[in-house]
C-alpha positions in Angstrom: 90.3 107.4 106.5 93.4 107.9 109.1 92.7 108.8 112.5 93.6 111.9 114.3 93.4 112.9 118.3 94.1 116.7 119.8 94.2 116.3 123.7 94.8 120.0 125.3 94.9 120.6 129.4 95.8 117.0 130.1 98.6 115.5 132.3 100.6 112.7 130.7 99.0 114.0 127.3 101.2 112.0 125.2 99.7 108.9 126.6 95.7 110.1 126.5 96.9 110.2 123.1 98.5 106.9 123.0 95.0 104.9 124.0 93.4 107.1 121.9 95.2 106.1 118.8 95.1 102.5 120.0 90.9 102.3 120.0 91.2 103.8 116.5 94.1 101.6 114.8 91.1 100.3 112.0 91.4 103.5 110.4 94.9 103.5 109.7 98.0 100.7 110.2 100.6 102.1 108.0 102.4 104.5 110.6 101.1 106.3 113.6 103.3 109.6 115.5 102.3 112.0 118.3 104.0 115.5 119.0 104.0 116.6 122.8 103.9 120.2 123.2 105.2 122.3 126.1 106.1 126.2 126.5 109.8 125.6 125.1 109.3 123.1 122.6 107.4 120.6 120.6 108.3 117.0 120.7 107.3 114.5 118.0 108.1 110.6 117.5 106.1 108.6 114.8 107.0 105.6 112.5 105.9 103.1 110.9 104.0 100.1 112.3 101.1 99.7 114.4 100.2 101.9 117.5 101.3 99.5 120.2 104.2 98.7 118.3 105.6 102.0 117.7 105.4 103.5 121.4 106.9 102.2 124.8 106.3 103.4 128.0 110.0 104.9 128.3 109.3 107.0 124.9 105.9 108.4 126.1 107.2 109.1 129.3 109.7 111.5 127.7 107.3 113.0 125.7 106.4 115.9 128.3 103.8 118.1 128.0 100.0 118.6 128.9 99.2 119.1 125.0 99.4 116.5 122.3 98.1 115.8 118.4 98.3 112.3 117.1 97.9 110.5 113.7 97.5 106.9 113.0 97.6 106.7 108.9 95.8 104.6 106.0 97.4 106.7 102.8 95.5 107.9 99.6 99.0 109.3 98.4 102.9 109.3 99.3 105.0 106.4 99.7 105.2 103.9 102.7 107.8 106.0 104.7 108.9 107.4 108.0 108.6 110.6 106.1 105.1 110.4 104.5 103.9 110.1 108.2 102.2 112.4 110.7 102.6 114.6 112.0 104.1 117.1 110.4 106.4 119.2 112.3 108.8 122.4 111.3 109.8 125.9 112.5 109.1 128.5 110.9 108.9 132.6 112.0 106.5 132.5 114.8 108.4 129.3 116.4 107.3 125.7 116.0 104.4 124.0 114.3 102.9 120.3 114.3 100.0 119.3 112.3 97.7 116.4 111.7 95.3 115.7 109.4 92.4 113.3 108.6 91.1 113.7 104.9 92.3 114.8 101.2 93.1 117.9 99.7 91.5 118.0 96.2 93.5 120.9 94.8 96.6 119.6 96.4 98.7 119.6 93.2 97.4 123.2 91.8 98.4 124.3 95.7 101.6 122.6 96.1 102.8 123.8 92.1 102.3 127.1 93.1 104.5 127.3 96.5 106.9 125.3 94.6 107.4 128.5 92.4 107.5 130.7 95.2 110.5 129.2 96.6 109.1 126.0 98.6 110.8 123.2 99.2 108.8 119.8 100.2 109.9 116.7 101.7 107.1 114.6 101.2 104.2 113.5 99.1 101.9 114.0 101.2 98.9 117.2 100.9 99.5 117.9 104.7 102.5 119.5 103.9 100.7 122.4 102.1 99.1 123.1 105.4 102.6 123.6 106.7 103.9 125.6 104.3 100.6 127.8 103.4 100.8 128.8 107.1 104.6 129.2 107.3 104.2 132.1 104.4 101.1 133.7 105.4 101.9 137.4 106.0 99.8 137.4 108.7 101.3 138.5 111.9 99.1 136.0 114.4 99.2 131.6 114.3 95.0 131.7 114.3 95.4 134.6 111.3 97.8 132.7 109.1 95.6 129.7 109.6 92.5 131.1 108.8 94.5 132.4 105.4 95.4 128.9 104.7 91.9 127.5 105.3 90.8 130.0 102.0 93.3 128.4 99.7 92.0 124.2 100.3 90.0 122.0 99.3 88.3 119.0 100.3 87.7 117.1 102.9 90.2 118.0 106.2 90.1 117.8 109.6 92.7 118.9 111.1 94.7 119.3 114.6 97.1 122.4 114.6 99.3 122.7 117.9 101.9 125.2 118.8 104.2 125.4 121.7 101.1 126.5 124.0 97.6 126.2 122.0 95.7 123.7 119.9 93.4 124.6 116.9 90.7 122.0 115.5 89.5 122.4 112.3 86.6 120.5 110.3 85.8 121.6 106.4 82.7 123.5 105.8 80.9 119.5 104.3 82.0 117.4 107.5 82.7 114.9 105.3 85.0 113.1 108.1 83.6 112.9 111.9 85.4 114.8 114.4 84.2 114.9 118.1 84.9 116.9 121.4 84.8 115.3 124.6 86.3 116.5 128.1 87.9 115.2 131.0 86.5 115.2 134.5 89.6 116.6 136.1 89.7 119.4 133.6 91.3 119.3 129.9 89.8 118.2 126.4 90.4 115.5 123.6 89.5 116.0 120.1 88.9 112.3 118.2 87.7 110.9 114.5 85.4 109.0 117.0 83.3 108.4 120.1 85.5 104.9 120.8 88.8 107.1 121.5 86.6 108.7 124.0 85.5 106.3 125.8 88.5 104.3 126.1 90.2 106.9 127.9 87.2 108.5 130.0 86.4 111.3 128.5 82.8 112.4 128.3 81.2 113.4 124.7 80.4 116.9 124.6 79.4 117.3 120.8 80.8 116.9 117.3 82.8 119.4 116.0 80.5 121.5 113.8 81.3 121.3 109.8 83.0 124.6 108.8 84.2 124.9 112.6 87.5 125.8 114.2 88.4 125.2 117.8 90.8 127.4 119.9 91.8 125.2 123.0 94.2 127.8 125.5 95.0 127.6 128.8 93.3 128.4 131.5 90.2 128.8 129.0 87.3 127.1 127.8 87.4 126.2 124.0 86.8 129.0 121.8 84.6 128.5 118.8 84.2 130.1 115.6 82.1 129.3 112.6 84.6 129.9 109.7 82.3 128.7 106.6 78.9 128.5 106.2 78.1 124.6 106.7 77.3 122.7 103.7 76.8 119.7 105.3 77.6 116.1 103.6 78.9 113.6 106.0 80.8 110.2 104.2 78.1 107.3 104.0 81.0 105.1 103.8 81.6 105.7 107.6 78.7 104.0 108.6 79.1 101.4 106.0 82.3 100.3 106.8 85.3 102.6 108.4 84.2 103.6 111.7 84.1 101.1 114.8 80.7 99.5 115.8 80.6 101.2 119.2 81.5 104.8 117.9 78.6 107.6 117.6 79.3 109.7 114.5 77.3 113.1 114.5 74.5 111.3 116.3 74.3 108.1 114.8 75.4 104.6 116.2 77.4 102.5 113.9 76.4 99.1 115.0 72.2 100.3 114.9 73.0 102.0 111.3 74.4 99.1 109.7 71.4 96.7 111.5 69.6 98.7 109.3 71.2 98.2 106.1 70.9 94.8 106.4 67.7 94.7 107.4 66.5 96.8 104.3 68.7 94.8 102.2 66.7 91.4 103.3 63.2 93.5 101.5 65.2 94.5 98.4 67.2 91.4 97.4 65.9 88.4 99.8 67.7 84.8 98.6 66.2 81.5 99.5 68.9 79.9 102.1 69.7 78.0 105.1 71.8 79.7 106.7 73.4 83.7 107.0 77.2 84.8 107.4 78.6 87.9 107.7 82.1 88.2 107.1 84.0 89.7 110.0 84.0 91.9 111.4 82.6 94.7 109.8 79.5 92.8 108.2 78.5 91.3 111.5 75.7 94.2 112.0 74.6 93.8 108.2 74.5 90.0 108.2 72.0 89.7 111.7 69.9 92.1 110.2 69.3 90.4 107.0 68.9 87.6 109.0 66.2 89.1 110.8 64.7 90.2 108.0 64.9 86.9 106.3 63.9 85.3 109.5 66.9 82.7 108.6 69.4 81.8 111.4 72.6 83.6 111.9 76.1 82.2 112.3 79.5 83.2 112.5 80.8 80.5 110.3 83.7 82.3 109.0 86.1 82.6 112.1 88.7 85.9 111.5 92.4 86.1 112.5 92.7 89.1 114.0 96.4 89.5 114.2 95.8 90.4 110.3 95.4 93.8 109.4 92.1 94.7 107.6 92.6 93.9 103.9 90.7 97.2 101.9 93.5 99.2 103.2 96.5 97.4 102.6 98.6 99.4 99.6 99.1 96.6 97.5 96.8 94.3 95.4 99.5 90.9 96.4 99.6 92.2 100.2 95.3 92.4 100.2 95.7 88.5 98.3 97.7 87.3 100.6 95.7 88.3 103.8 92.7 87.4 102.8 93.4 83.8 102.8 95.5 84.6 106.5 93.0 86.4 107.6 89.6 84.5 107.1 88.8 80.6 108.3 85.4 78.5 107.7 83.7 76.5 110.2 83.2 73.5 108.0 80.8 72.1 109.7 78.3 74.6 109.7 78.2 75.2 106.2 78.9 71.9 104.7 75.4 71.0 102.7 73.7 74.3 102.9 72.6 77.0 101.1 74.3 80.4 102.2 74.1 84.0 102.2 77.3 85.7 102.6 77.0 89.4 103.9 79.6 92.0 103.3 80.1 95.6 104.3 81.3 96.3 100.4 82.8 95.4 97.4 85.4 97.2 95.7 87.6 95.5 93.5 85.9 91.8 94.0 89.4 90.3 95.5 87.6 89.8 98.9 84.3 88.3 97.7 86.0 85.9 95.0 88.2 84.1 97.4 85.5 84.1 100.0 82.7 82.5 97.7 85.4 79.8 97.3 86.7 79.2 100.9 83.0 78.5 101.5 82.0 76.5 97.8 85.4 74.4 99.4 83.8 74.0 102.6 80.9 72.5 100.9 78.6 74.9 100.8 75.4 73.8 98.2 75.1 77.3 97.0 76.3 80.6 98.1 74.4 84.0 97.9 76.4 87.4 98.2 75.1 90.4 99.6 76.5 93.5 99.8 74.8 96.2 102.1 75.9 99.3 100.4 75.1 100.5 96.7 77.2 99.4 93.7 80.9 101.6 94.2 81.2 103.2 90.3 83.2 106.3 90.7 86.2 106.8 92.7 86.6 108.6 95.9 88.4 112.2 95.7 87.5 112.4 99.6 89.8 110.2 101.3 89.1 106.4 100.2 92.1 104.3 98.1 90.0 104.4 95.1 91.8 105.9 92.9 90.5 104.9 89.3 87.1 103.2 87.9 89.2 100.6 86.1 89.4 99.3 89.6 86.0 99.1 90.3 84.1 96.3 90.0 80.6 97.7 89.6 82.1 100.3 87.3 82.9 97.8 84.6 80.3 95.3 84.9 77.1 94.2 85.6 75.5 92.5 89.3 75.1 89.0 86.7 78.8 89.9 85.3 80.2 89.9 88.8 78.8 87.4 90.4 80.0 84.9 87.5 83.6 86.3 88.0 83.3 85.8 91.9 81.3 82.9 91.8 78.5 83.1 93.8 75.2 81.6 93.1 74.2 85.1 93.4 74.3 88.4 93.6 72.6 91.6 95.5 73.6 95.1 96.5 71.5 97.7 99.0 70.3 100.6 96.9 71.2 104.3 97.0 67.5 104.9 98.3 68.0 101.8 101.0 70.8 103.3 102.2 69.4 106.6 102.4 66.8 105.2 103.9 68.7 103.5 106.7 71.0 106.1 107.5 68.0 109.0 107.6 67.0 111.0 105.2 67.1 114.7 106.7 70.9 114.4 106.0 72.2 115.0 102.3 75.1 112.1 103.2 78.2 112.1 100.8 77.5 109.1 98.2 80.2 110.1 95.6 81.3 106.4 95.1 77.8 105.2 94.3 76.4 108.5 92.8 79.2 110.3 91.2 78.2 113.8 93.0 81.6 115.4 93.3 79.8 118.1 95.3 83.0 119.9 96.6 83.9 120.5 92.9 85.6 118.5 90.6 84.6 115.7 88.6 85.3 111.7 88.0 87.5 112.4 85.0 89.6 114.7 86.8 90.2 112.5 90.2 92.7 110.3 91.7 93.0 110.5 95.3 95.8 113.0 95.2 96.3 113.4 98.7 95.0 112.6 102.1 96.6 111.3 105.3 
């Protein structure tokens, strides 16, 4: 996940890329940072905490500088530190580097052992650091040169946001596995955002997604230079539209909120249930939920009422943290529910701790019988792309059957969108990246060789 913003050719940069950050806080709430870049100097600040918590008008106003990258962080690797944060900032021979990045590194470790025995000394744990240091030794004599060089020796899923003390480069691997999009300002200037929201929060209009294989050469006083540095092979994350990116967003020509209308609405034909009454669990199954609905031609109700000053629970670090918050987090209208027979729609299901304490909130409420359905396929392989699932003996669906799971969570029943629904709802004239459901480790690699090593 994570979210990253480049904004070049902008006054007050530093708080473009504040809002910016701000519309995409659901992709990250660990830590967040921006570097400010000027002709003397970069300037960086990040912590962590939430976005609006972190920055205050007196620390963005000294943040000078009409370029800035920022980085709001959900982590597949490194510890819960000031120091595992982005972005990433050091000198080195050509004068002073920041860097942020959106994605993970699969060959992080083979990478990172090898500069290690040249001489390199990290402070993190964190596979955007490679970045750094690949750059830092490249013999090349030019910034665009030595990152080109690194861009041969990783892996993975990346994009990135590269800024020195007067340009910006923007980066997105040859599969486009994360979204990346270019807008521009009226007045003059450019943002670069993991999506459409940041945009439109801060008035910029969408000019196109960053291409996969792409880079971006932002320099003043010119238009953005574009080159195609690998031949596309494209596979955009299906888990995007499932669950990570914000209804409103657009991500390579898709709308969020119409995708996932979809899902459900192909999930009511494969798996229908004979009930009174829908519910999605908020907020990211609301789209899901009125489309099985629809389908079902059953009413719709928000009957589960969310806190939203509770962070989103998949992304917490901890198993006790995501416990705890799901019982802060989530509220049933009693009322509504008491006596009937329910379906219960969710985005996904993971590791079952979400579903099992939901099924009883609403079996407590007095629900008659409640129906889960999940519209996404069965998650059995662990993500090596960027998602916290880091081994199979976490997931669910990789150790037991739909019957098996719905006894452990309770539910009256269970039902999951297939691979070919999904497909189907997304668009098949895109090969979409479905390694949790699929196991196609296309980028090389395989499930007995994972564990998100890096990322964010």
């Amino acid at each position: 996940m994570c979210a990253i913003v480049g904004v070049f050719g902008v006054k007050k940069a530093s708080t473009v890329a504040y809002y910016s950050l701000f519309s995409m806080q659901h992709r990250g709430q660990e830590s967040t940072g921006i570097s400010v870049a000027n002709d003397d100097r970069i300037s960086v600040y990040k912590k962590r905490g939430m976005v609006a918590d972190v920055f205050s008008q007196e620390t963005l106003d000294s943040m000078k500088g009409c370029c800035a990258v920022g980085h709001n962080r959900y982590s597949t690797a490194g510890s819960e530190s000031t120091g595992d944060s982005q972005p990433v900032f050091a000198k080195y021979k050509l004068g002073e580097i920041s860097v942020v990045h959106n994605g993970n590194l699969v060959n992080k470790q083979e990478v990172r052992d090898e500069l290690i025995a040249k001489g390199a000394i990290f402070q993190t744990d964190m596979d955007t650091e490679n970045i750094i240091h690949l750059i830092a030794k490249s013999q090349k004599d030019s910034l665009v040169d030595r990152i080109k060089d690194m861009l041969t020796r990783i892996e993975g899923a990346y994009c990135l946001a590269i800024q020195s003390r007067s340009k910006m480069f923007v980066i997105r691997d040859r599969f486009g596995i994360r979204p990346l999009s270019l807008g521009k300002f009226k007045d003059g200037g450019y943002i670069v955002a993991s999506e459409t929201c940041a945009l439109d929060l801060v008035g910029a209009k969408f000019v196109r997604d960053v291409k996969p294989g792409e880079m971006l050469t932002f320099e003043e006083g010119k238009e953005p230079y574009s080159e195609q540095i690998f031949e596309p092979d494209y596979h955009p994350c299906a888990f995007e539209y499932i669950y990570f990116a914000r209804p409103d967003s657009i991500i390579d020509g898709k709308n969020i909120y119409q995708a996932r209308l979809e899902m459900g609405r192909r999930l009511a034909q494969e798996t229908p249930a004979q009930v009174d009454l829908v519910l999605p669990v908020p907020d990211s199954g609301v789209a899901a939920a009125k489309g099985y609905a629809e389908g079902l031609g059953v009413p719709f109700e928000m009957g589960i009422v969310r806190n939203h000053y509770v962070g989103r629970t998949f992304i917490e670090p901890t198993q006790e943290i995501r416990d705890l918050k799901v019982k802060l987090k989530l509220s049933p209208i009693k009322h509504l529910i008491k006596g009937k027979r329910i379906a219960i729609i969710d985005d996904s299901l993971v590791r079952g701790t979400t579903s099992t304490q939901i099924v009883k909130m609403l079996l407590d409420a007095g629900a008659k019988e409640v129906h889960m359905r999940i519209a996404a396929p069965e998650i059995k392989y662990p993500c090596r792309y960027g998602i916290d699932t880091p081994t199979q003996a976490e997931l669910i669906s990789a150790n037991f059957t739909v019957d098996e799971i719905a006894d452990k969570i309770g539910a009256t029943s269970l039902g999951f969108l297939s691979v070919e629904g999904l497909i189907e709802s997304l668009g098949s004239e895109r090969n979409y990246s479905l390694v949790s459901f699929d196991g196609n480790y296309f980028a090389g690699g395989n499930a007995n060789s994972l564990g998100c090593a890096g990322g964010c």
